[in-house]
VEXDREN-2710 file (C-alpha; in Angstrom, 1 decimal):
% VEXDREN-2710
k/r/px/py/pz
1/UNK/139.5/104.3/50.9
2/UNK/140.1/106.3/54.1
3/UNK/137.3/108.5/55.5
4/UNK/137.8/112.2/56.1
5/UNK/138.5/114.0/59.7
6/UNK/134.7/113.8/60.8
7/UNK/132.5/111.7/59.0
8/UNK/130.1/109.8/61.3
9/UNK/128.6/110.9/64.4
10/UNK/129.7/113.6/66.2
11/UNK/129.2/114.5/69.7
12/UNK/128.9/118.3/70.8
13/UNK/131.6/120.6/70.4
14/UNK/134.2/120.1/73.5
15/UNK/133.1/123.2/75.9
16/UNK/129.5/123.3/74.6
17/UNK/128.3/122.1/78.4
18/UNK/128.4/124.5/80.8
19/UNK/129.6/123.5/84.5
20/UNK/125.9/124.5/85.6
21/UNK/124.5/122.0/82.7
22/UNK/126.6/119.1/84.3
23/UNK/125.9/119.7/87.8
24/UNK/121.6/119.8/87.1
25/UNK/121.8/116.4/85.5
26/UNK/123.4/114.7/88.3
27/UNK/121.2/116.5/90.7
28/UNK/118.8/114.2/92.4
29/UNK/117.9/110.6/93.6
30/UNK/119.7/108.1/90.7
31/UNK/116.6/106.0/89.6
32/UNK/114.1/108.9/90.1
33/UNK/115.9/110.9/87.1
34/UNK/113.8/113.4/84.7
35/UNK/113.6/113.2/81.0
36/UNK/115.0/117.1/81.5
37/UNK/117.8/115.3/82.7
38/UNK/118.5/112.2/80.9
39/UNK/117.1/112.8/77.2
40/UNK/119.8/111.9/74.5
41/UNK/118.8/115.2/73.3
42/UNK/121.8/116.1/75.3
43/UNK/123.8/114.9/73.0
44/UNK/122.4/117.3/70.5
45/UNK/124.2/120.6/68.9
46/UNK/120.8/122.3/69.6
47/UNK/120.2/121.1/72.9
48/UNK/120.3/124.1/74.6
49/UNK/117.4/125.3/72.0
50/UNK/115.4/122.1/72.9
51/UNK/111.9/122.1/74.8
52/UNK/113.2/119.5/77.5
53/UNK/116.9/119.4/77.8
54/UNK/117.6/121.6/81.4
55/UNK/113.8/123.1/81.3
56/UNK/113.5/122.3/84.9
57/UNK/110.4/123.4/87.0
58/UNK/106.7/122.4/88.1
59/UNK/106.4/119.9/85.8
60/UNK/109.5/118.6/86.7
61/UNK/107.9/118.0/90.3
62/UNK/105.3/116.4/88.6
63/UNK/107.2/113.8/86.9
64/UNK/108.6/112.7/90.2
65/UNK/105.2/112.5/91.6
66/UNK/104.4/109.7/88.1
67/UNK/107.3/107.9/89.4
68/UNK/106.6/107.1/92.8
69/UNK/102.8/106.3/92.1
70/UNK/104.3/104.3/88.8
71/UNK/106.5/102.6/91.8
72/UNK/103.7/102.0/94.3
73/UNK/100.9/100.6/91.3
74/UNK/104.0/98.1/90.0
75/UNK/105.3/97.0/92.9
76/UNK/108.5/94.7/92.0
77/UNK/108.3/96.0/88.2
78/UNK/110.8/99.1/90.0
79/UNK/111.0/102.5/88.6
80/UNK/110.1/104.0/85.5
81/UNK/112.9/103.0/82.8
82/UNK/114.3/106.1/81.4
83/UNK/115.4/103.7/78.5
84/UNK/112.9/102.7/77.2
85/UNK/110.3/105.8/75.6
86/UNK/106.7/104.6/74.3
87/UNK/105.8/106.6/71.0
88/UNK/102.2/106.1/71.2
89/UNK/101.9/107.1/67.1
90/UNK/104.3/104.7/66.1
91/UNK/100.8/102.2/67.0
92/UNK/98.1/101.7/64.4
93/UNK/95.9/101.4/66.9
94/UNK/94.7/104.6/69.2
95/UNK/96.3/105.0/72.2
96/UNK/94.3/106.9/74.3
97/UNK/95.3/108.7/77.8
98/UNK/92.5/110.3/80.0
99/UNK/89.8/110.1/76.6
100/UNK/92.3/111.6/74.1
101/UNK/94.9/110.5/72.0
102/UNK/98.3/110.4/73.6
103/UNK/100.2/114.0/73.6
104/UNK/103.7/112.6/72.6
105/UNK/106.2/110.3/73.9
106/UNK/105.5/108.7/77.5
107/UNK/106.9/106.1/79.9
108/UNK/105.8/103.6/82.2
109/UNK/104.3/101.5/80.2
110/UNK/104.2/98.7/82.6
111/UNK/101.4/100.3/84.6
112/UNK/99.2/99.1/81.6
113/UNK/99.0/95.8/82.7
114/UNK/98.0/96.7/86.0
115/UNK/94.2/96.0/87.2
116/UNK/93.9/99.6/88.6
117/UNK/91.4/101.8/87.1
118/UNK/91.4/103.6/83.8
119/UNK/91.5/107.0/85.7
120/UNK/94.4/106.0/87.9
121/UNK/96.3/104.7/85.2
122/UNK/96.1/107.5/82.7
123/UNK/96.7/110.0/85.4
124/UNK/100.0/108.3/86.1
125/UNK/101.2/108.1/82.5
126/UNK/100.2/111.2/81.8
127/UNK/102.7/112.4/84.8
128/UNK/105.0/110.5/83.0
129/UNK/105.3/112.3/79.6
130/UNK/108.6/112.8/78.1
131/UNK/107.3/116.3/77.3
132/UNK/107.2/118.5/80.7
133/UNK/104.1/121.1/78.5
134/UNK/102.4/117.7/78.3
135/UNK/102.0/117.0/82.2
136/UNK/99.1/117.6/84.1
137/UNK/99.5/120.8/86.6
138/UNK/99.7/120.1/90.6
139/UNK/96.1/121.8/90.5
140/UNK/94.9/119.3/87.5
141/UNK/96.6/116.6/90.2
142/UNK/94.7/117.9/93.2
143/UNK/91.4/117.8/91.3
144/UNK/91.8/114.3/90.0
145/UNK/92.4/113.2/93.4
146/UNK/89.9/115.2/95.1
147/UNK/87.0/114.4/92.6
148/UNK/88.3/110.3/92.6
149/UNK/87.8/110.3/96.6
150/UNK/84.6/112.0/96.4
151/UNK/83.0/109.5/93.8
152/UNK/84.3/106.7/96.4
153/UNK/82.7/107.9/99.5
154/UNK/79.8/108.4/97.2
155/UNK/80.1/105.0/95.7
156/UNK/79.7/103.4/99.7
157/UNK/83.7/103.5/100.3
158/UNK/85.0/103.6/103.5
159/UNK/88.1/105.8/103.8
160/UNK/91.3/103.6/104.8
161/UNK/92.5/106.8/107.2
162/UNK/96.2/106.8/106.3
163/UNK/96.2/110.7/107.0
164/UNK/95.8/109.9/110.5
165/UNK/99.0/107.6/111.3
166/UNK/100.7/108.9/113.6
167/UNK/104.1/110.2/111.8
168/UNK/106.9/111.2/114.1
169/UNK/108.5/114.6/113.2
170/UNK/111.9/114.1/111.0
171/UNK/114.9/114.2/113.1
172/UNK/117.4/116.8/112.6
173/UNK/121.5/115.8/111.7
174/UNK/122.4/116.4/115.4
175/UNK/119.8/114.8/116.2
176/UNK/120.5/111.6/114.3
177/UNK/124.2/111.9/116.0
178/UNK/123.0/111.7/119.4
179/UNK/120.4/108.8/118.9
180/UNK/121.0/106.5/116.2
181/UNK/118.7/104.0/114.7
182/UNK/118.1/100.8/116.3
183/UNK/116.8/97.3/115.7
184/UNK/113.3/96.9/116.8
185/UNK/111.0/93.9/116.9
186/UNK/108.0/93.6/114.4
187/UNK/104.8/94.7/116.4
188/UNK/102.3/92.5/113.9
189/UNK/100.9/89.9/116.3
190/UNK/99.0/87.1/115.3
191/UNK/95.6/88.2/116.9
192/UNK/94.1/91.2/118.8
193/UNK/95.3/89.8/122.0
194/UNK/98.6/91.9/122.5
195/UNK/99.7/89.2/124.3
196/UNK/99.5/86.5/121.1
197/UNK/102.5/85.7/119.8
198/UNK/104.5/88.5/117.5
199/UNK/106.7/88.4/114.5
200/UNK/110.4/87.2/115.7
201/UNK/111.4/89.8/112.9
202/UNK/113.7/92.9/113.9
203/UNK/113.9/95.8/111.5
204/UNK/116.2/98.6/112.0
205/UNK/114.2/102.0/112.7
206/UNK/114.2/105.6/113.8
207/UNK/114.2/105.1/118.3
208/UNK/110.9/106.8/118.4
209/UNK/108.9/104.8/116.2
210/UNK/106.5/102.9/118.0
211/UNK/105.3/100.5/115.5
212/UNK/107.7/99.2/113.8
213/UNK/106.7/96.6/110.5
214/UNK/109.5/94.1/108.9
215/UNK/109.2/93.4/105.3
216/UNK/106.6/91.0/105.7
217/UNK/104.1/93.2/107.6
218/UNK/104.4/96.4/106.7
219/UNK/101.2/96.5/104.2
220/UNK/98.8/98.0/106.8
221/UNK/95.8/96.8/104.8
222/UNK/96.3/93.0/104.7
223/UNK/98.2/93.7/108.2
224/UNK/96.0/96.3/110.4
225/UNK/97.6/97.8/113.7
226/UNK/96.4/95.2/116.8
END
């Protein structure tokens, strides 16, 4: 029996997108994309009514700052997959994120199986909510952090003293012109003795870093500087 003009799914009306609409959702470093971006509620007649779909802002900052400590904590597991949403009340079991049950749908569920505090792990899935209402604010994040380093020196922990590497200023376009990057030799020697023998590695680096780590040295906790 044939089917009538238009039964099954139907995509948005042609035109419904503005230009503006397209432009935001390819806005950005691909892999680090927001749920504001790639939700299928795009693909909604009501998107442009939705709580998520182009509601960029704070929150959207947020998520990006879930990523990259998602990223960090996982290590090889890579970024957060935008393809694959965790609906914590689909479970029969509670699913609880910083003492509560969960607020909605979330990603990064990977992070779970990490051996990193309760505190750390909550705070980065709760980053990572589909929801941008549902995130903490920068504040919330600044607290967190500031509390968490507080109960550590408390606790007998030594700050590591990351914030005093010494970071070269970012070099401006004309300045990248004039003097490209160049291949560098690994600085990681294998004692304190700056004349014991050093990586053979070269990695390719701004000219005015000093220090410059291959692959296989750059954790500076298992690798300190000499």
């Amino acid at each position: 029996m044939p089917l009538p003009v238009g039964t099954g799914w139907q995509g948005p009306p042609a035109g419904t997108y503005t230009a503006n609409d397209l432009y935001l959702r390819r806005v950005g470093t691909e892999g680090y994309y927001v749920p504001e971006q790639f939700s299928p509620r795009w693909n909604y007649v009501d998107y442009q009514t939705s709580s998520l779909c182009g509601k960029y802002g704070p929150p959207t900052n947020v998520w990006g700052l879930g990523a990259i400590m998602y990223e960090v904590a996982c290590l090889d597991q890579g970024s957060v997959e935008p393809y694959y949403p965790f609906d914590p009340s689909a479970l029969t079991a509670p699913y609880p994120i910083n003492g509560a049950p969960a607020l909605g749908i979330t990603y990064g569920t990977k992070i779970r199986a990490t051996r990193y505090s309760n505190l750390l792990r909550d705070t980065i899935q709760s980053c990572l909510y589909e929801e941008p209402v549902n995130r903490p604010t920068i504040r919330a994040l600044k607290a967190i952090v500031t509390d968490a380093i507080a109960t550590c020196i408390r606790n007998g922990s030594t700050p590591e003293g990351w914030h005093n590497l010494n970071v070269p200023e970012p070099r401006t376009t004309a300045q990248a012109k004039r003097v490209p990057s160049r291949h560098k030799r690994c600085t990681q020697t294998a004692t304190a003795n700056p004349l014991s023998p050093r990586c053979a590695r070269t990695v390719k680096v701004d000219p005015d870093n000093m220090q410059a780590r291959c692959p296989d040295h750059w954790n500076l906790i298992d690798f300190p500087w000499q």
